[in-house]
C-alpha positions in Angstrom: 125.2 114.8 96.8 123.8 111.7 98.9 124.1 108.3 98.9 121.5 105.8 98.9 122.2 102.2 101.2 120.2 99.6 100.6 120.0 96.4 102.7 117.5 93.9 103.4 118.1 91.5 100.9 118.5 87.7 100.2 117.5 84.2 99.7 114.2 83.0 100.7 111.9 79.9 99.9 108.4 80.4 98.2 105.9 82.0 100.1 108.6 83.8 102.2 109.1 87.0 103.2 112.0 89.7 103.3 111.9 93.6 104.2 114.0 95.4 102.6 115.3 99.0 103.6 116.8 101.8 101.9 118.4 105.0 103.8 119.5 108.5 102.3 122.4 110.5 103.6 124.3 113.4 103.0 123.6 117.0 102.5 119.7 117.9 101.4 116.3 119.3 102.7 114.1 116.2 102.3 113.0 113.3 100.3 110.0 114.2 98.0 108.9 110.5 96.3 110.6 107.3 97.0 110.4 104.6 94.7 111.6 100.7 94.7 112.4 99.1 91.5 113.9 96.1 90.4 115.5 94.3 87.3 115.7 90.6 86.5 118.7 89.4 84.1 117.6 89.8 80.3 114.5 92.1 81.4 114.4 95.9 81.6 114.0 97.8 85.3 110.5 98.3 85.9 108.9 100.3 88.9 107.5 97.7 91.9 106.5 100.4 94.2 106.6 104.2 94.9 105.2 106.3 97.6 104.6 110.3 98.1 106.0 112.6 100.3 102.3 112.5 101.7 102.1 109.1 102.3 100.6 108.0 98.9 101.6 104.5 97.3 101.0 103.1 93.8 102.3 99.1 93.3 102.8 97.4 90.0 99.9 94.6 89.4 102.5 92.0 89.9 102.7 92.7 93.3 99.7 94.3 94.5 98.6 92.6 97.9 101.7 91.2 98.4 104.3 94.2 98.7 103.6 97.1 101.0 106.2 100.3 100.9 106.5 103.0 103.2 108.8 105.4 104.7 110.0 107.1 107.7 110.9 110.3 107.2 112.6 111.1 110.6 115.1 108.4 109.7 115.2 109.3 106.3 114.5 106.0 105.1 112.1 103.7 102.3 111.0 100.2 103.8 109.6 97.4 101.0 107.8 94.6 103.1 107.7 91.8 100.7 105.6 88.8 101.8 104.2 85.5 99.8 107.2 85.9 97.6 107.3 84.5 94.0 110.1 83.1 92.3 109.4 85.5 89.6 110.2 88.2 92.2 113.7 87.3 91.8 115.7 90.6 90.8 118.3 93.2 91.8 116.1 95.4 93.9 117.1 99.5 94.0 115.7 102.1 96.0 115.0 105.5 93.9 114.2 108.7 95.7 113.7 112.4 94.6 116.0 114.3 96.4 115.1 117.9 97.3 118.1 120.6 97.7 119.1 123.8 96.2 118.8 121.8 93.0 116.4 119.0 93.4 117.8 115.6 91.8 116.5 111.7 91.5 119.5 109.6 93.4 119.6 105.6 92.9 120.6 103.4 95.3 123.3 100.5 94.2 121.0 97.1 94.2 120.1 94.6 96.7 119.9 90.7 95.3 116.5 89.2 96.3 116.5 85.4 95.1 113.2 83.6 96.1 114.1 80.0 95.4 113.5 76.5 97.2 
C-alpha cells in the first residue's frame, strides 16, 4: 500500500492564490492518472482536475483558466496551482492517483482545507 500527503493548503483573500501538492509513497511501480478533487460541506466530491501519465489534463468548467495541475514524476508527486481564487472554491481539497503495482489500485489522499475568504 501507499500513502498519499497532501499539503499546500489554507486561508487566502479573493483573487489569491495557493499551490497545493500531493506526494505518493510506499511500495509501487508508478503513478498512472492523478486527479485533484474537492468537497464543500452539504455538496457531493466532484473532480477539479486530473492529468495522464502522458501529461494530459482535463479541468472542470468552474475552474478552467484559473487552475493548472501537473506532476512530477521523479518526485512522485501532483501540484494544483490555484490562482484568482473564488470563495466558491472553498472545500476540502484531496489528491486521487491510480496506483500501478502487482495489482493496480486508486489511493486517496486525506484532505487539505482551502478557505478563500476576506
Amino acid at each position: 500500500q501507499v500513502q498519499l500527503v497532501e499539503s499546500g493548503g489554507g486561508l487566502v483573500q479573493p483573487g489569491g492564490s495557493l499551490r497545493l501538492s500531493c506526494a505518493v509513497s510506499g511500495s509501487f511501480f508508478s503513478v498512472d492518472n492523478w486527479g485533484w478533487y474537492r468537497q464543500a460541506p452539504g455538496n457531493q466530491r466532484e473532480l477539479v482536475a486530473r492529468i495522464t501519465s502522458g501529461g494530459s489534463a482535463n479541468y472542470a468548467d468552474s475552474v478552467k483558466g484559473r487552475f493548472t495541475i501537473s506532476r512530477d514524476n521523479g518526485k512522485n508527486t501532483v501540484y494544483l496551482q490555484m490562482n484568482s481564487l473564488k470563495p466558491e472554491d472553498t472545500a476540502v481539497y484531496y489528491c486521487n492517483a491510480h496506483i500501478l503495482a502487482f495489482t493496480d489500485y486508486v489511493s486517496w489522499g486525506q484532505g487539505t482545507q482551502v478557505t478563500v475568504s476576506s
